[in-house]
FIBANU-541256 format. One line per field, with one value per residue (C-alpha): x, y, z. Coordinates in steps of 0.05 Angstrom, whole numbers, plus 5000, padded with zeros to 4 digits. Layout:
BEGIN
c1: X_...
c2: Y_...
c3: Z_...
END
This chain:
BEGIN
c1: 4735_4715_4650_4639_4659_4598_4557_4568_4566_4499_4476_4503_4469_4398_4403_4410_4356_4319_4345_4320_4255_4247_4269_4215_4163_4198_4177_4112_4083_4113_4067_4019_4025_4029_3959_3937_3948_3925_3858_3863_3864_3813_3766_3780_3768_3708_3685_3701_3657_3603_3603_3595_3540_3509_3517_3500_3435_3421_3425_3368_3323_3333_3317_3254_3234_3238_3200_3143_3138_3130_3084_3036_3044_3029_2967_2943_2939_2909_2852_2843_2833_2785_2741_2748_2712_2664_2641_2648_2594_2559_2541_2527_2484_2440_2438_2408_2361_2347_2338_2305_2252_2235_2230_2186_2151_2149_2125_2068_2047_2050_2001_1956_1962_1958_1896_1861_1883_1844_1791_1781_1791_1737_1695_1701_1704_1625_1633_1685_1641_1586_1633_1657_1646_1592_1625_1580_1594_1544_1543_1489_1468_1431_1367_1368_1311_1343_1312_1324_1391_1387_1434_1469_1482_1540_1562_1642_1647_1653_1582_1515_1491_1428_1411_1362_1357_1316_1313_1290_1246_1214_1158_1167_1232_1204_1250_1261_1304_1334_1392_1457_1494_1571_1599_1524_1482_1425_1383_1347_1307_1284_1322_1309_1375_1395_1372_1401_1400_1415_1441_1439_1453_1473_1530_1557_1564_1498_1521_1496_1501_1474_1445_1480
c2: 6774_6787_6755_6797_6859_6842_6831_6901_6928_6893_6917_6994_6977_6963_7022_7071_7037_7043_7118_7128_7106_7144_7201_7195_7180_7248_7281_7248_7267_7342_7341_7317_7368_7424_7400_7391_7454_7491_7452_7475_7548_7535_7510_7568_7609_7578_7580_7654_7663_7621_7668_7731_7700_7684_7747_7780_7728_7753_7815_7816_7767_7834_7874_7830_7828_7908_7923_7869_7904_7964_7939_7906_7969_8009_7958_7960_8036_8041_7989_8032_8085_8054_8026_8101_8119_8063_8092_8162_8138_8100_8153_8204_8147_8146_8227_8229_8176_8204_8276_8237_8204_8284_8310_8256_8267_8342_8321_8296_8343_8392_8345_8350_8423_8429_8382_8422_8489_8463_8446_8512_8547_8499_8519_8599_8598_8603_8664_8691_8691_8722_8775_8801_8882_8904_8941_9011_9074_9116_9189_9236_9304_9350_9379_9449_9464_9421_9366_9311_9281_9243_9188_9166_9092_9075_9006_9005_8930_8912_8878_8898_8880_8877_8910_8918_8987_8998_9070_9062_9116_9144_9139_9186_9140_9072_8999_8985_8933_8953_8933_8980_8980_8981_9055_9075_9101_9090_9151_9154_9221_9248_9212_9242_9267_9226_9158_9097_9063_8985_8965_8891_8842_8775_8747_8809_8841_8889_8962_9016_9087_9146_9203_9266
c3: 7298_7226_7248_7310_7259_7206_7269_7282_7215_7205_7268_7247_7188_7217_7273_7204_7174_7239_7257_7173_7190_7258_7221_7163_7220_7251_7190_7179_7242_7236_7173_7212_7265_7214_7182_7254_7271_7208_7219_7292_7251_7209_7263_7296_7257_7238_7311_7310_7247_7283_7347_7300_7267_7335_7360_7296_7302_7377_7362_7306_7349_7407_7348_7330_7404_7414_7345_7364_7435_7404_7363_7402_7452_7385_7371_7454_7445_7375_7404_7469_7410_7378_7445_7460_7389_7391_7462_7434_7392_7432_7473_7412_7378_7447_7452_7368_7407_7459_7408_7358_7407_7428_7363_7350_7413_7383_7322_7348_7391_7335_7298_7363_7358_7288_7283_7341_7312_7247_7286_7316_7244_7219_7271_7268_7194_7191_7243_7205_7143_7189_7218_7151_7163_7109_7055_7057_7082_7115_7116_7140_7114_7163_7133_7108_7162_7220_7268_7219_7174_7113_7108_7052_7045_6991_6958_6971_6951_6882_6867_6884_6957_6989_7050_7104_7140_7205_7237_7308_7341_7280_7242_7178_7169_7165_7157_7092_7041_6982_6925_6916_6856_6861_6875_6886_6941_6981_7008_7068_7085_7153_7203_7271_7300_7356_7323_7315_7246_7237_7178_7160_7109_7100_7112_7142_7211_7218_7229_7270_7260_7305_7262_7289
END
């Protein structure tokens, strides 16, 4: 009996020593669970922090996206722009061509004309000289008795000048040559009225006067 008694006793024994143990295990594992579950947290919340950041991370590649769409919209139209200018000028480089090839073409027709027109002035230049108008005024007198004039012959030029005179259709009146003196005057007697008298000299125009 006393045996069957320590049998039980020892067996009491190891089921406390055993319940001890399962208890301590108990515990153990309810640490366990507790650090479990405020890794569980953790991770969680980690993940949580990670799917802000992704979003957060989506959102500025969208951002990036849109602003590099705009700017290579912004880049299409400023390069339309500027094909637009470079044909702008394109065109107005070929129009001061086109201008500039005229006014050349101008240019040297005014040469042409310019070279003929000097031409022509070198050519009349001797008749000019020829056709200068004789610088005397002439200015008859009739005679106190009638039937004849006298003509007077003055130097308006500032120099002496030589001069022929002719009186055609009469004989007391004959051709002659003489020198006038600046500001004086030649004198011709008995001119027939009605005559013509030719007054010449060179390098002048010969003028005719009718004695009336």
């Amino acid at each position: 009996m006393k045996s069957q008694l320590s049998q039980a006793d020892s067996d009491a024994e190891k089921t406390r020593a055993d319940l001890g143990s399962a208890s301590a295990r108990a515990a153990d594992l309810q640490v366990q669970l507790a650090r479990a579950r405020s890794a569980q947290s953790d991770l969680q919340a980690q993940l949580a922090k990670s799917q802000e950041q992704q979003a957060a991370l989506q959102a500025q590649v969208q951002k990036a996206r849109s602003e590099l769409r705009a700017q290579q919209e912004g880049a299409r139209a400023q390069a339309a722009g500027i094909q637009a200018q470079v044909s702008q000028a394109t065109d107005e480089a070929a129009g001061l061509r086109k201008e500039l090839d005229q006014a050349n073409a101008r240019e040297d027709d005014l040469k042409a004309r310019l070279a003929k027109a000097e031409g022509e002035v070198a050519r009349l230049q001797p008749l000019a000289a020829r056709a200068q108008a004789l610088p005397v005024a002439a200015v008859f007198d009739k005679s106190f008795f009638g039937g004849s004039e006298t003509l007077h012959l003055r130097n308006v030029s500032a120099g002496p000048i030589s001069v022929r005179v002719t009186v055609n259709g009469s004989d007391k009146a004959p051709s002659r040559a003489a020198t006038i003196e600046a500001g004086e005057a030649l004198n011709i007697e008995g001119i027939p009225d009605g005559a013509s008298v030719a007054i010449a000299s060179d390098g002048y125009t010969s003028l005719t006067v009718i004695a009336r």
